[in-house]
C-alpha positions in Angstrom: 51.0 27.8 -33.0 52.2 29.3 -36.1 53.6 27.8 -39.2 57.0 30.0 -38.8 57.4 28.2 -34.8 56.6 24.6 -36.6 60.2 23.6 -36.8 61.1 24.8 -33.5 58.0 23.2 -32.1 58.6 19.8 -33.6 62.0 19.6 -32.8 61.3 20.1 -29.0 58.1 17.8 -29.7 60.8 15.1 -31.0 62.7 15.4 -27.8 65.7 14.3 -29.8 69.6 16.0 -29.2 69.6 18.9 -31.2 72.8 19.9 -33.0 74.0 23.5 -34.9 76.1 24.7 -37.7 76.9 27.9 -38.2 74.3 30.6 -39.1 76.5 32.0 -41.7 76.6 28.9 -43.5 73.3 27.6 -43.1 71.6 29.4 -46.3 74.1 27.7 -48.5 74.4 24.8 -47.1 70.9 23.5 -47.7 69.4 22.9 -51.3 65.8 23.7 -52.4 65.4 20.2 -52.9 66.6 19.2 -49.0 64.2 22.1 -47.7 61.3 21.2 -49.6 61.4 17.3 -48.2 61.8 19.3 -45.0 59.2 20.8 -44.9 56.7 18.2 -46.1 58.1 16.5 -43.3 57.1 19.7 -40.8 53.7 19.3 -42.2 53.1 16.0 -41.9 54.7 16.0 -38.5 52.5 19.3 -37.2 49.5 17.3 -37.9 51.2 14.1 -35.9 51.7 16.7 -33.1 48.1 17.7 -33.4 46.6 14.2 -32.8 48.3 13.2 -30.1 48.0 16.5 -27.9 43.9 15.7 -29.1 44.6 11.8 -28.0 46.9 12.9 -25.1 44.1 15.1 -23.7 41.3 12.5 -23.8 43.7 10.0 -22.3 42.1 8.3 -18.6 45.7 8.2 -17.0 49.3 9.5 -17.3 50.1 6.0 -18.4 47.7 6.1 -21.7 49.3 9.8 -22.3 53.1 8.1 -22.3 51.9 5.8 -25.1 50.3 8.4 -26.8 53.6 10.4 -27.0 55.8 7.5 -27.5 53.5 6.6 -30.4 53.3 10.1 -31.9 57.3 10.0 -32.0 57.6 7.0 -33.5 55.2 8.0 -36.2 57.6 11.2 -36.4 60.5 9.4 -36.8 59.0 7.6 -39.0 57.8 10.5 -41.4 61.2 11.7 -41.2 62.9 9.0 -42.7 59.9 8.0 -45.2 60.9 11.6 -46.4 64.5 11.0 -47.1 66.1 12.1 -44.3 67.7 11.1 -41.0 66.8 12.5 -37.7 69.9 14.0 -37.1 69.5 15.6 -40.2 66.2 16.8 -39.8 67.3 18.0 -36.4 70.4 20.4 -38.0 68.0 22.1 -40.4 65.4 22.8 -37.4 68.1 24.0 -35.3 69.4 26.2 -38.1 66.0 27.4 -39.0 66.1 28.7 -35.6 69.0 30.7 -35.9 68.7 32.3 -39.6 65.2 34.3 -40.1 66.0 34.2 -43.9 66.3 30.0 -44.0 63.3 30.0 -41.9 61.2 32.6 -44.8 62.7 29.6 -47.3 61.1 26.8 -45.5 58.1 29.1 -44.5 57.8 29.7 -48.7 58.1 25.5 -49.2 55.4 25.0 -46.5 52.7 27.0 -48.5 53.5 25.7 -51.5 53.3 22.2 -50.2 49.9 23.2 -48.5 
């Protein structure tokens, strides 16, 4: 997976209702200060992500791979909102992100610093 697919990747991982807004609108709409809690969210949800495919894989039966994704989504959530922001929120920027290559080289420049 790379870094520039994270959003698009957690988002599906999520398996939350995505919503849009307009592409044209979607640079201004966001502040450095909404992507940069963004993306500390992508990180810390990318390595979520990781752990539970790693648990998901060792699991003995589909049951014990359920829990492991309901728990990893949880902790998502969870991550989300302990950054600041609501799902639905989180959701809109990762479906923007998706639609504007120059939004997603903003969030792609917030991740490296971050890292």
């Amino acid at each position: 997976m790379t870094r520039a697919s994270t959003p698009i990747c957690i988002a599906a991982a999520l398996g939350l209702m995505l919503g849009g807004a307009s592409v044209a609108s979607a640079q201004e709409q966001y502040t450095d200060q909404e992507l940069q809690t963004f993306a500390s969210a992508v990180i810390q949800i990318e390595q979520i992500s990781m752990d539970a495919q790693q648990q998901a894989q060792a699991a003995d039966t589909p049951e014990e791979q359920q829990e492991v994704q309901a728990q990893a989504q949880a902790q998502m959530v969870q991550v989300i909102e302990a950054e600041g922001l609501s799902v639905d929120q989180y959701n809109e920027i990762a479906t923007d992100v998706q639609a504007d290559p120059d939004l997603a080289e903003r969030i792609q420049q917030h991740i490296m610093e971050l890292q």
